[in-house]
N, C-alpha and C positions, 0 to 999 in steps of 0.2 A: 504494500500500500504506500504509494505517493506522498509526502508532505502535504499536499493540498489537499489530499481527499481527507487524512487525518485533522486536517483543520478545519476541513469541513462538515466531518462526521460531530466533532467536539462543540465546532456553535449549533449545530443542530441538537444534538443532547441538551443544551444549554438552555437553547430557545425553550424547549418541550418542556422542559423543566418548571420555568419559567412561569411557561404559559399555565401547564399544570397546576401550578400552587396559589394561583390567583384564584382557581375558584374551588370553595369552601366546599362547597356539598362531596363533591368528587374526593377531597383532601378528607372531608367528615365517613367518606366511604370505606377507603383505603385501612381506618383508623378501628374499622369494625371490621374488616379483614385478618387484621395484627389482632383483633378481641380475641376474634373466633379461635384464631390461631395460638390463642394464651400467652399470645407477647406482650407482655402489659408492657414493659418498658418504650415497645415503640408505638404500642397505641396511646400513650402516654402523650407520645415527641407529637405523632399528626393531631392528636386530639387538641392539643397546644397550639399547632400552627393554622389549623381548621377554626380555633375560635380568633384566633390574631386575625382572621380574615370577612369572619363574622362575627363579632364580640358581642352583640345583643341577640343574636337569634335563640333561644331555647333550646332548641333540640343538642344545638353545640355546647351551648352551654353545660347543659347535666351529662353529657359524653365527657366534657372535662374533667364534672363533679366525679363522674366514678372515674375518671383515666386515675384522677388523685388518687383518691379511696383504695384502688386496687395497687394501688403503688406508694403507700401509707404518708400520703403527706394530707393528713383527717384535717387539719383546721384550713388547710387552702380549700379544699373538697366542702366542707362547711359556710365557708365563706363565700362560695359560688351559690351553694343551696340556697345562704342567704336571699343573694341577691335576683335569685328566678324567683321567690317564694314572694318579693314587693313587688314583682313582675302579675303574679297573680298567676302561674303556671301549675297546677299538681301535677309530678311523677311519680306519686307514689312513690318512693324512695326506699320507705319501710320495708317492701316487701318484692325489693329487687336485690338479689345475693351481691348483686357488684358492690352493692355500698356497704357489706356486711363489717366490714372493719372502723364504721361510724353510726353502727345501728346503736351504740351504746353511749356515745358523745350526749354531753347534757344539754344543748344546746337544739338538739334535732328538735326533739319532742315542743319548742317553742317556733323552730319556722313549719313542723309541720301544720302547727294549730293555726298558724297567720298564715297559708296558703289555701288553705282548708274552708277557712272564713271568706276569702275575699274570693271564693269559687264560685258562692250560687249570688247570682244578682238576676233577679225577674222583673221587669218594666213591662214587657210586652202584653197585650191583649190578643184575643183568637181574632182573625179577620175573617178567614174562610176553611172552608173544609172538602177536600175533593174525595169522592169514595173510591176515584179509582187506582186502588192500590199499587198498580206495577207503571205505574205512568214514568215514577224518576227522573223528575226535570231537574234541570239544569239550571236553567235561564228563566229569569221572569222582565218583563216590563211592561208600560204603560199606555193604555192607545186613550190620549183627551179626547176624540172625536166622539168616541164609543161608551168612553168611561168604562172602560174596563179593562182587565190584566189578560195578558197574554203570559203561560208558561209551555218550555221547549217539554220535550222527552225525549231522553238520550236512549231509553229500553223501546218503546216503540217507534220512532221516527216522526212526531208530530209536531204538533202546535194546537195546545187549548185552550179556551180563553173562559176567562169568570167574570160575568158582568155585574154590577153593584149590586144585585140583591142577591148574590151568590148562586144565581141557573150557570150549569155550565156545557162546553160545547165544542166540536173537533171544530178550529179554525181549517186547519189544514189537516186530511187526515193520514193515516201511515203509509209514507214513501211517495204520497202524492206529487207529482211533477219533480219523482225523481228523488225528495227531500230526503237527508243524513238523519245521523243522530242529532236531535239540532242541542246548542249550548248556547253560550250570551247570544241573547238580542238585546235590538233596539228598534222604538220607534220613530222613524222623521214625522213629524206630527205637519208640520210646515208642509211637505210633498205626498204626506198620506201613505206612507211605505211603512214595511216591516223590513230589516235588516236580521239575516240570522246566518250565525257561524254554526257549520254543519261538521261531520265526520263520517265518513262512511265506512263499513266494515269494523266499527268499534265493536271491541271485546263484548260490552253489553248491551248488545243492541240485541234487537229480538230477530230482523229480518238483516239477511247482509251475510257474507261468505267470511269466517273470520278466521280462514288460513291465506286470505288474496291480503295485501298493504292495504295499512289504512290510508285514507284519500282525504282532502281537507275540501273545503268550497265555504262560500260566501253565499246566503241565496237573499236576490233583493225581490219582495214582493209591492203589487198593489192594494192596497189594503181594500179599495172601493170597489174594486172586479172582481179582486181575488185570485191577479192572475200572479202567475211568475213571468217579471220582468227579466231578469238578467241572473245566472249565477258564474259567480267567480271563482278561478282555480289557477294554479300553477303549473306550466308546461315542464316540468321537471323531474328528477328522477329526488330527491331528496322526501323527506320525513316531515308533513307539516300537521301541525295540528291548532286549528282557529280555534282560538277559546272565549273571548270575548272581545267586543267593539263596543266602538262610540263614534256616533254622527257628528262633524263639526261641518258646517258651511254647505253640507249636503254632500259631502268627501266622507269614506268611511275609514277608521282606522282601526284594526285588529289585532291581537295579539296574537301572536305562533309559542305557542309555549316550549314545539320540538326546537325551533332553530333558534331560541332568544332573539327575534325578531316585532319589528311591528310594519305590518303590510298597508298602504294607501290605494284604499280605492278610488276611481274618480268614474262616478257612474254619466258622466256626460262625455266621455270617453269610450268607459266601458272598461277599463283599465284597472288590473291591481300590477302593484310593484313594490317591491322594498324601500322601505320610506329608513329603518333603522334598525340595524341588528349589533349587538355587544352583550360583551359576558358581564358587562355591566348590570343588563337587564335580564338575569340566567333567570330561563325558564318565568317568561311573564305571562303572568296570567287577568288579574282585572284590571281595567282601564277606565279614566273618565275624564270631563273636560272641566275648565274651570270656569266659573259665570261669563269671562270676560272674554272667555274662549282663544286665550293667549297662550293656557300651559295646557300638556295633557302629561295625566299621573298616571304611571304604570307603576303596579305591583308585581313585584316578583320574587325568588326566592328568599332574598335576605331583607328585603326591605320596599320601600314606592323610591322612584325616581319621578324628578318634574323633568319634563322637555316641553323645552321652547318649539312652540310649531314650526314661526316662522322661519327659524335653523339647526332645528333638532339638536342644540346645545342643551344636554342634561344632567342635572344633579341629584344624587340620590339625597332624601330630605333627612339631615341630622339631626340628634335630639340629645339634650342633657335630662332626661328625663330617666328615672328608670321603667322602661317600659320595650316593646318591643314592638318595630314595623313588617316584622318577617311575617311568611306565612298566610299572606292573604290572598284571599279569593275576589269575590267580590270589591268593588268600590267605587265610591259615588263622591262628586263634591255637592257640597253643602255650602252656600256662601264662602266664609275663609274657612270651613272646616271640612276634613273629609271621613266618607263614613264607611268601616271597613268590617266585611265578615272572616275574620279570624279562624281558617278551619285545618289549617295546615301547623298551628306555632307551638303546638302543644298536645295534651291529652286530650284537652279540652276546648270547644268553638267558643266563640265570642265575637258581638257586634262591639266592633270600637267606634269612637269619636275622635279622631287625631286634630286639635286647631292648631293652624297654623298664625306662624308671623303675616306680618303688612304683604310682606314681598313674596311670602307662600313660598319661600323654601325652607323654611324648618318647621317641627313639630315643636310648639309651647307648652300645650298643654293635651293631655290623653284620659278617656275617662270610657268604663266600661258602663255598656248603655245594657248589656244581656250577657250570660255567663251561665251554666248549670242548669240551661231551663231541660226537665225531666220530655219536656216534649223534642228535644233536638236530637236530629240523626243523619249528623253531615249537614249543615245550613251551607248552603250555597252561595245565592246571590240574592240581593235585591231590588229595588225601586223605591225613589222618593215623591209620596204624594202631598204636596199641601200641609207640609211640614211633617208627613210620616213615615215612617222606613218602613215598608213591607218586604219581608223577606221571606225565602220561602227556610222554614223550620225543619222539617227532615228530606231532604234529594233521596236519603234509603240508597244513593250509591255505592256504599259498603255492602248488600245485601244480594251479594250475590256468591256463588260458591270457586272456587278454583279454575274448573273449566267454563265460567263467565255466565251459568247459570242461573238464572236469579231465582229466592226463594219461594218458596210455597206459599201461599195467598195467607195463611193463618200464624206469619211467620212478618208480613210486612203490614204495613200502617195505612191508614186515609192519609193524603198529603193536608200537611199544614201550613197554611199562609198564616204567619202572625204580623204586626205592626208595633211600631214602637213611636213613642213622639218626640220629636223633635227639637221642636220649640223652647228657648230656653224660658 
């Protein structure tokens, strides 16, 4: 081997490296590798460098708590517990062997009681009630014309809607003009359209081949005909998955959760294309705009990012707070505040309230609006109506078995739409 190629095999080690340790999750994975493999010492070392990368995220967090524990340094291990325990996260701790070497610490038995406390918070009231059990939405949003909610279904392939006195009814029904599993929508109230991020061939989906790739698409409807105007897709051989949008200027912007992307449609074109892709933004999944329609905030794995529309300049939004922006699904602005469903940061879902500063790049202040309600089972996403969060209370998207079978009818729930208010 040449001197050149040797220096070129060595920046490319380098670069990968590099590139590798920049993102957490991948770093937080590796670290449960060395677990399994009873190397504490070096699931120690990535547990370490997985939280230096994501220092507020949770789930990194209590992987450090035991890296400690299992490698007997109990007060650092403690001192982390602490601080997910003001976070408002339970791990059950007590009754997971990794921590076994600080189940007798004096100190446990007081963050266990103060994460335990600050677990069930109930605001919410029942909104609606759908009996049909294996529906599994995804997505909900708002149609003003109609006054009523539109939810996706990721198990059947539809779209149904609930109109204010709670009748409800197939908008679109299964695989009608084609339609995926669908997930975030939105309404353009303005053009009379339904926007929906679809998936085809999902694992739980009811109708769909699910040993062929999964396929992404955008599908834009009329809401007055009912017809399907246009759906969108990508000419490519890559991995996409639409998970949620948001209407700006009558342009549609989507998240791709497979390629940490977000895609711009321009439906007077007819046109999607990559508007922005960064490990910045790994694995983003809700989106929204801001009143002024200047930023749009993307959630994704460790946290929201603001970007500036008009140059896709963005920042993920910091906080001295102890609290956590990882983990979310859903999210919505609210004046200067944004409003997020919590279903990935922990054990446990929760609707947060993140306010922001003048200039809405940082979080000030965070305040849990729902936490521990007995009716949640995977809360997904929402809508904001007239100052109330309607969200849907259990998706039931856990309920299904290994080979993507979803459970027996006497095994899942009527869907629940609750609401929360607002208003301060």
């Amino acid at each position: 081997m040449n001197e050149k190629v040797k220096i070129s095999l060595a920046l490319l080690c380098l670069f990968t490296t590099t590139a590798f340790s920049q993102n957490a999750w991948e770093v937080y994975q590796q670290s449960l590798k060395k677990l399994s493999e009873k190397d504490t010492a070096t699931f120690l070392q990535l547990a370490q460098q997985a939280h230096t990368l994501a220092p507020k995220h949770p789930l990194i967090m209590v992987n450090l708590a035991k890296a400690f524990a299992m490698n007997g340094k109990k007060i650092r291990s403690i001192e982390l517990l602490d601080d997910i325990s003001i976070i408002g996260v339970d791990y059950d701790v007590a009754n997971d062997s990794g921590f076994m070497n600080i189940w007798k610490h004096s100190l446990l038995n007081d963050i266990t009681a103060r994460v335990k406390k600050s677990k069930e918070i109930i605001s919410s009231d029942l909104a609606y009630t759908l009996n049909e059990k294996d529906l599994i939405p995804e997505g909900i949003t708002y149609d003003p014309r109609q006054q009523r909610l539109y939810l996706s279904s990721v198990h059947k392939r539809k779209i149904v809607f609930i109109n204010s006195d709670g009748t409800t009814g197939d908008l679109f029904t299964e695989a009608q003009d084609g339609l995926y599993s669908t997930f975030g929508m939105k309404v353009d109230a303005a053009r009379n359209q339904l926007w929906v991020a679809g998936m085809l061939n999902h694992p739980k989906a009811r109708l769909g081949n699910k040993n062929e790739p999964a396929t992404a698409a955008v599908f834009q409807y009329n809401l007055e005909t009912k017809k399907l105007i246009h759906q969108y897709s990508l000419n490519d051989t890559l991995e996409h998955f639409f998970n949620d949008l948001v209407v700006v200027g009558g342009n549609v912007f989507v998240t791709d959760t497979k390629q940490s992307a977000v895609y711009k449609i321009v439906p007077s074109k007819q046109t999607i294309g990559l508007w922005i892709q960064s490990n910045d933004i790994f694995r983003p999944n809700g989106i929204a705009v801001s009143q002024d329609q200047r930023y749009l905030f993307v959630a994704h794995w460790s946290g929201i990012t603001r970007i500036t529309i008009a140059d896709t300049h963005g920042v993920q939004l910091p906080t001295k707070l102890n609290t956590t922006l990882s983990g979310i699904d859903g999210l919505y602005c609210y004046g200067n505040d944004v409003i997020a469903i919590q279903n990935n940061a922990g054990p446990q879902t929760r609707v947060m309230r993140f306010e922001l500063n003048k200039e809405m790049n940082r979080v000030v202040r965070a305040t849990i609006l729902e936490s521990g309600n007995p009716l949640f089972n995977f809360p997904t996403t929402g809508v904001i109506i007239n100052d109330e969060f309607y969200f849907i209370a259990n998706s039931q998207l856990r309920s299904f078995n290994a080979e993507g079978l979803i459970f027996a009818e006497d095994k899942l729930q009527p869907t629940i739409i609750l609401k929360l208010p607002l208003r301060n």
